[in-house]
N, C-alpha and C positions, 0 to 999 in steps of 0.2 A: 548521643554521640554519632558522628558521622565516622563511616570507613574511608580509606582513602583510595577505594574505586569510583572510576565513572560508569556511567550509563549513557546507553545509547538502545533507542528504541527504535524500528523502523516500521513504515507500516508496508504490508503484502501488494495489494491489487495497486495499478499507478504506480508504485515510487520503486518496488524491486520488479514485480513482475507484470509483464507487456499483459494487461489483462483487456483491454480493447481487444488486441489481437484474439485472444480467445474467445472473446464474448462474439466478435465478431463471424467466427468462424462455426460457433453453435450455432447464431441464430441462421448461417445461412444452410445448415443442415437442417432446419425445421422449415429453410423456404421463407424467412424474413429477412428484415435488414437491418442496421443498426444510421446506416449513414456517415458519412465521415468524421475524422475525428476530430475534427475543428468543430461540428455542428452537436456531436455528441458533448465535446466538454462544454459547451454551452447552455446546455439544458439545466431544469432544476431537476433535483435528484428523483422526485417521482416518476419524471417524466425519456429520464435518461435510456431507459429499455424500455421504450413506447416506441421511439423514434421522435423524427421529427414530421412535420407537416408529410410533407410524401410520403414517409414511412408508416406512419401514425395510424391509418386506417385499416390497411394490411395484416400488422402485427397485432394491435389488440383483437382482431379477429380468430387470429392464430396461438393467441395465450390465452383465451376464454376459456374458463373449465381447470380445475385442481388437477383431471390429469392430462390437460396437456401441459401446464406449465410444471408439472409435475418430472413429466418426462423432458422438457427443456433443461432442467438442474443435472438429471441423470446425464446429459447430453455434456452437460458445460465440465460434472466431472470429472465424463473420460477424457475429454478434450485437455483441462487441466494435467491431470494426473499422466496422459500421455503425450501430447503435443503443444502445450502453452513454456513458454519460456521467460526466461528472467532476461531486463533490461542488457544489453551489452555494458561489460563492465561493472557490474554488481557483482560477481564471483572472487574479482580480482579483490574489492571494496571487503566483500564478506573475512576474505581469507585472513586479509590486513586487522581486523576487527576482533577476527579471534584465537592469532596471535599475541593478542596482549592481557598477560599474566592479572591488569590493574581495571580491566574492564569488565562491564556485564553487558550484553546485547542481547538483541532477539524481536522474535516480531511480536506486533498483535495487529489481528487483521480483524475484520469481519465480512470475509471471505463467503459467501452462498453458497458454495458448492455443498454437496453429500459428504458428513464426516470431514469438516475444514481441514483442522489438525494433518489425518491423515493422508488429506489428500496433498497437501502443499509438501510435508514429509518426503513425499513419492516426488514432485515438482523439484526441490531441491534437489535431491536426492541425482535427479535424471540429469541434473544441470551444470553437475560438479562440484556439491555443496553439500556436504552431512550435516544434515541439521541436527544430529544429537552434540556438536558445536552449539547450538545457539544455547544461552543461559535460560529462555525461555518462551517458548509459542505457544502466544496466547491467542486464541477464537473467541468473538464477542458475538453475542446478536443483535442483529439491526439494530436495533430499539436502543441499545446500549451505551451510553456515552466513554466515551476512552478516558475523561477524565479521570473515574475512581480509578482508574487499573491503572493507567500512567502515578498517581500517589502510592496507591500500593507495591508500585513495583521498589519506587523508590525508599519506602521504606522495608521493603523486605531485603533489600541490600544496603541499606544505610548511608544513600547517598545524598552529597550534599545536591542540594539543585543548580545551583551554579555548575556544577560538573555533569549537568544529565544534558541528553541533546533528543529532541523528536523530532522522526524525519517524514511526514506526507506529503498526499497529494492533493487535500481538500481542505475549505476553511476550518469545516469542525477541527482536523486534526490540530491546524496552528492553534486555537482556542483552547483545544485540551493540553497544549505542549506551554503555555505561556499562562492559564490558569495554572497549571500545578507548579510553574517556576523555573520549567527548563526552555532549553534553548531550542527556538524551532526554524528546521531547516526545511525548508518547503521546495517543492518543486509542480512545472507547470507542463510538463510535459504527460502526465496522468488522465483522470476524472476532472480537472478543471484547470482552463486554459490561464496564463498569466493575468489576461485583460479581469479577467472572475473574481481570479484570487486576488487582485489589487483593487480593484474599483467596487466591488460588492463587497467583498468579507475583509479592506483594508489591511491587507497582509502587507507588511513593507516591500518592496522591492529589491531591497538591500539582502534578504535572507530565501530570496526564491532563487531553485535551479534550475535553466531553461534543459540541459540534459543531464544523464547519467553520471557522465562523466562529471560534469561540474557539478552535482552532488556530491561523487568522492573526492575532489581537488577541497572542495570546502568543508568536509565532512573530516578528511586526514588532515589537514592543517588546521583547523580546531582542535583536534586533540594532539595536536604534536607531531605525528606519526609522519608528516611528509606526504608526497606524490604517491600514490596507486603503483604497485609495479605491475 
């Protein structure tokens, strides 16, 4: 039996939080670069923190060795936990989300940082957002596909799939938001550009958000809720 809550799952780096900007801002404290962000969401994922051509040789130079890239994570998590920010208008988005008695929300990321969990905790936290609100933040490792944990979520609150929504930035995310039977609302402003998520991983265009904001505008009129105040 189904309850008669919805779900909404959001994912962290790209779709809430400006995580280019942070990555960005580590590596030039190690003295690399990442390159713009038109050139970065074009990259395949291995290759996304290499750089690209100009950058390319510099940077794996500069990550060779367990502890330096070691100390780059330590680098990315104070940078998170003090100075990385959530998209504008995701606060407002947040607020709206959990206000409602009939919903369950929350993230799952798989966030790199040192102690994920806590470190995003601190990030919301700084941004104007108590995440002891969310229903539940979940940390994955790399390896890990979203799928099982997008079903488990849904059944640990018994919801129907027609009423779950998942929100990224990358093809996996649509694949694991549309294998398990919810609705996925993608955006292209993140880890991979519109042109990526349409023409390689076939994402519709009908269900991508070029910004912020029009992920809340489409995000609250799915569920009812109206305009973002």
């Amino acid at each position: 039996m189904y309850s008669n809550d919805r779900l909404v799952i959001l994912d962290a780096d790209g779709t809430t939080i400006d995580a280019f900007s942070a990555i960005e801002k580590t590596f030039a404290l190690h003295r690399m670069t990442l390159g713009p962000l038109e050139r970065f969401q074009k990259r395949r994922n291995m290759f996304k923190y290499l750089g690209g051509l100009k950058e390319f040789p510099t940077n794996l130079r500069r990550q060779l060795g367990a502890t330096r890239r070691s100390r780059l994570v330590d680098t990315l998590t104070e940078v998170y936990r003090e100075e990385a920010t959530l998209y504008p208008g995701i606060v407002p988005l947040l607020d709206r989300l959990a206000g409602q008695p009939d919903l369950r929300f929350g993230i799952v990321t798989r966030n790199i940082t040192r102690d994920p969990v806590a470190t995003l905790q601190c990030l919301f936290l700084r941004q104007g957002f108590d995440p002891e609100r969310f229903d539940f933040l979940i940390h994955l490792p790399l390896s890990e596909d979203k799928l099982l944990t997008y079903r488990a979520l849904r059944e640990r609150f018994a919801i129907n799939p027609a009423r779950a929504f998942a929100c990224g930035d990358e093809g996996k995310d649509y694949l694991a938001a549309i294998h398990s039977g919810m609705h996925p609302c993608m955006v292209c402003y993140g880890f991979e550009d519109w042109d990526r998520l349409v023409q390689r991983h076939d994402v519709p265009a009908e269900v991508i958000s070029r910004t912020p904001d029009e992920l809340s505008g489409r995000l609250l009129h799915a569920l009812g809720l109206g305009p973002a105040v």
